[in-house]
VEXDREN-2710 file (C-alpha; in Angstrom, 1 decimal):
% VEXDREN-2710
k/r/px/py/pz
1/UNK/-2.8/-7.0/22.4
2/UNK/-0.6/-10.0/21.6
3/UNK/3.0/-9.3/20.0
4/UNK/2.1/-11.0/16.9
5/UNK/-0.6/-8.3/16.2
6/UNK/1.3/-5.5/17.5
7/UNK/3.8/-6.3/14.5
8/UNK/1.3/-7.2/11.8
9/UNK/-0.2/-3.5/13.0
10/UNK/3.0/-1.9/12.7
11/UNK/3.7/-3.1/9.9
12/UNK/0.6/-2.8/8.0
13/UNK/0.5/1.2/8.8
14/UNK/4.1/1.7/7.9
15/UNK/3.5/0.0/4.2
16/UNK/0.1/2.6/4.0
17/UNK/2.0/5.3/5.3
18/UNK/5.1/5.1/2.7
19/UNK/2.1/4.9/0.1
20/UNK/0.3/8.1/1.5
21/UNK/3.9/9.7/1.5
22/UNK/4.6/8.5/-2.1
23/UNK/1.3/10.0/-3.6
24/UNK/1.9/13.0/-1.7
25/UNK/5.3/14.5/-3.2
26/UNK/3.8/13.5/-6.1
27/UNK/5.5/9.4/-6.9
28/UNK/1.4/8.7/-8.0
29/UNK/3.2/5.8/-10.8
30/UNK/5.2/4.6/-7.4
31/UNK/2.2/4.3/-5.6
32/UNK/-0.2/2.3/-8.0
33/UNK/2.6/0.0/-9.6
34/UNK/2.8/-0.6/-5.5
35/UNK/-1.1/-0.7/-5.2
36/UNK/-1.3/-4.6/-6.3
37/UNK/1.5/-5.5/-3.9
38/UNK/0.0/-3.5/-0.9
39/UNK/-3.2/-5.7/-2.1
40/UNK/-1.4/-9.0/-1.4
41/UNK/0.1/-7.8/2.2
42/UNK/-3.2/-6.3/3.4
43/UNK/-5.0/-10.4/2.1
44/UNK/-1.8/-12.0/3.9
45/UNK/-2.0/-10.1/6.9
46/UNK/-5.5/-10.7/7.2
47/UNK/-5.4/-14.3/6.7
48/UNK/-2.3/-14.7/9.1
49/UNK/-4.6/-13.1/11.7
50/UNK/-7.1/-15.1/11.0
51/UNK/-5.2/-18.3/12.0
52/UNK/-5.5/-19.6/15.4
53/UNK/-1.6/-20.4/15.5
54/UNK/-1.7/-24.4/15.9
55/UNK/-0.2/-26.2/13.9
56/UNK/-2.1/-28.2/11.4
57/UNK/-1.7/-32.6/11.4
58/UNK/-0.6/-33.6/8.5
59/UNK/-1.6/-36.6/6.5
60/UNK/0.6/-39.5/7.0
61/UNK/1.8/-40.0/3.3
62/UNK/2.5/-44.0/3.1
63/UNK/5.6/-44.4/5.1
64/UNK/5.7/-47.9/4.3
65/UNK/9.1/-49.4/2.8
66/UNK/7.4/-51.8/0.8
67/UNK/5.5/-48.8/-1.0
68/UNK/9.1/-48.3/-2.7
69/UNK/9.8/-48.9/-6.2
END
């Protein structure tokens, strides 16, 4: 396992496990004003591991001097 996803792991079951700990004692408001955040992590976690890593080119956005107002 690469040290990218060993963080994104670690990190993913620490968020779920404060929830699970939250809703546990009893915090069930913590937990679901929480839920749409976790929602967003879990999507950017996914996506980030989804990425092969490389960087994308980017357009060349007319570098020309004469371009200039």
């Amino acid at each position: 396992m690469a040290p990218k996803q060993i963080v994104i792991t670690t990190v993913t079951m620490t968020v779920f496990t404060w929830s699970g700990v939250m809703v546990a004692v009893g915090q069930t408001a913590a937990a679901t004003a929480l839920a749409p955040a976790l929602a967003v992590t879990v999507q950017q976690i996914v996506s980030a591991a989804r990425t092969s890593g490389a960087p994308r080119p980017m357009a060349a956005a007319g570098d020309k001097e004469d371009d200039a107002p």
